[in-house]
C-alpha positions in Angstrom: -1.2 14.7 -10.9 -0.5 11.3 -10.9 -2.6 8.8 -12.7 -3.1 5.7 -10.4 -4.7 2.4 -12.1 -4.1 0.3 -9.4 -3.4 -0.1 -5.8 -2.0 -2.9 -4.1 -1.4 -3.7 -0.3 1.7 -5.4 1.4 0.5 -7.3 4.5 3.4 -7.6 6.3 4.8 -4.5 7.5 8.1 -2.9 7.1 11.2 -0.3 8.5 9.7 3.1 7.8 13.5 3.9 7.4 13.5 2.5 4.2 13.9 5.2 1.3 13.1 4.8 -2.6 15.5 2.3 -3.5 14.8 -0.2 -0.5 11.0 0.3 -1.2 11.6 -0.3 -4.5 13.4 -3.9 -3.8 10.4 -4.2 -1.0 7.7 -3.7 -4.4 9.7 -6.6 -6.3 10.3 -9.1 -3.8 6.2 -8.8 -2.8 4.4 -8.1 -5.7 7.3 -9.7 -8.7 7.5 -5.9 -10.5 7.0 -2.2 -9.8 4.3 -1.4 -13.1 3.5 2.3 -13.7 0.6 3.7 -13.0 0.6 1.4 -9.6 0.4 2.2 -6.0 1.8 -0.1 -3.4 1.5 0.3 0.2 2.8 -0.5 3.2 2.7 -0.2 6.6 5.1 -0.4 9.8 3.9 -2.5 12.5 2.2 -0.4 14.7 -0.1 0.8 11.5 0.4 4.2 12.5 2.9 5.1 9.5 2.6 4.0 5.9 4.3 4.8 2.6 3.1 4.4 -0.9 5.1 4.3 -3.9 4.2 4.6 -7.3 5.9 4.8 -10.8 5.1 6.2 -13.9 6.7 6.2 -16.9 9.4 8.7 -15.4 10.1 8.0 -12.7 9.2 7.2 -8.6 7.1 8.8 -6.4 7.2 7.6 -2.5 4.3 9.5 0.1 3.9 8.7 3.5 1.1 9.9 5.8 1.8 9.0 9.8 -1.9 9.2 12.5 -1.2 10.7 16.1 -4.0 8.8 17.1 -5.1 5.4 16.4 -3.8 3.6 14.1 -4.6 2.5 10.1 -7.1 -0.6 9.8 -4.6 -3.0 7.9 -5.1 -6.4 6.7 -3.4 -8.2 9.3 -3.1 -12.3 9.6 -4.0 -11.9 5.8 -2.9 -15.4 4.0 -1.2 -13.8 0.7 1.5 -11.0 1.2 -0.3 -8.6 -1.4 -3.9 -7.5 -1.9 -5.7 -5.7 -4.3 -7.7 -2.6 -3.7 -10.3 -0.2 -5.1 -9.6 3.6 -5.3 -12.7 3.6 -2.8 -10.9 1.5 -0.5 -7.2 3.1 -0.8 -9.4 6.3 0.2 -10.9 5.3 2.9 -7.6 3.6 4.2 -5.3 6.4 4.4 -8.1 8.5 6.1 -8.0 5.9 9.4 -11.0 4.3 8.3 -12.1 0.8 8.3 -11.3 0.2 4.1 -11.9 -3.0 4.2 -15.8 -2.4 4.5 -16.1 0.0 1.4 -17.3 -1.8 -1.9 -16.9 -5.3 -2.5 -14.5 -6.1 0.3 -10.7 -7.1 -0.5 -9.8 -9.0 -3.4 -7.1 -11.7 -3.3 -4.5 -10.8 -6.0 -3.4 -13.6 -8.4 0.0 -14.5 -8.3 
């Protein structure tokens, strides 16, 4: 459907309230530009909500995915506001598990 080249990870969390447009500002301020084929995430601060936006050359698409029990594994205290991910790792996040085990671990993204 969508083809995803990259996903990044916002550590600090955010309003789940917020719709495209404030997400959108949210991508910019944290990561400097919203690039297509890109998936950003973010969480609220309980981890039990996130949202993911990604562009294309069209357009915006914004998911979200809530748990009833527990709660996502997040990178929290994290010293950068942004991570990079692996597909492997975005997978194994927004099924509730513990990502940051899968592969080579996290990578710190360059600014």
């Amino acid at each position: 459907m969508i083809s995803i080249e990259q996903y990044w990870l916002a550590t600090e969390p955010i309003d789940m309230r917020a719709g495209m447009q404030t997400m959108l500002g949210k991508v910019v301020s944290v990561f400097g530009s919203a690039k297509a084929h890109h998936a950003y995430l973010f969480t609220n601060r309980r981890a039990t909500r996130i949202k993911v936006l990604v562009s294309d050359e069209f357009g915006l698409w914004l998911m979200s995915r809530q748990l009833y029990e527990g709660a996502f594994h997040w990178q929290a205290n994290a010293s950068e506001a942004r991570l990079e991910m692996t597909q492997s790792q975005f997978e194994a996040l927004v099924l509730g598990l513990p990502w940051q085990r899968v592969s080579r671990g996290v990578m710190v993204a360059a600014a």
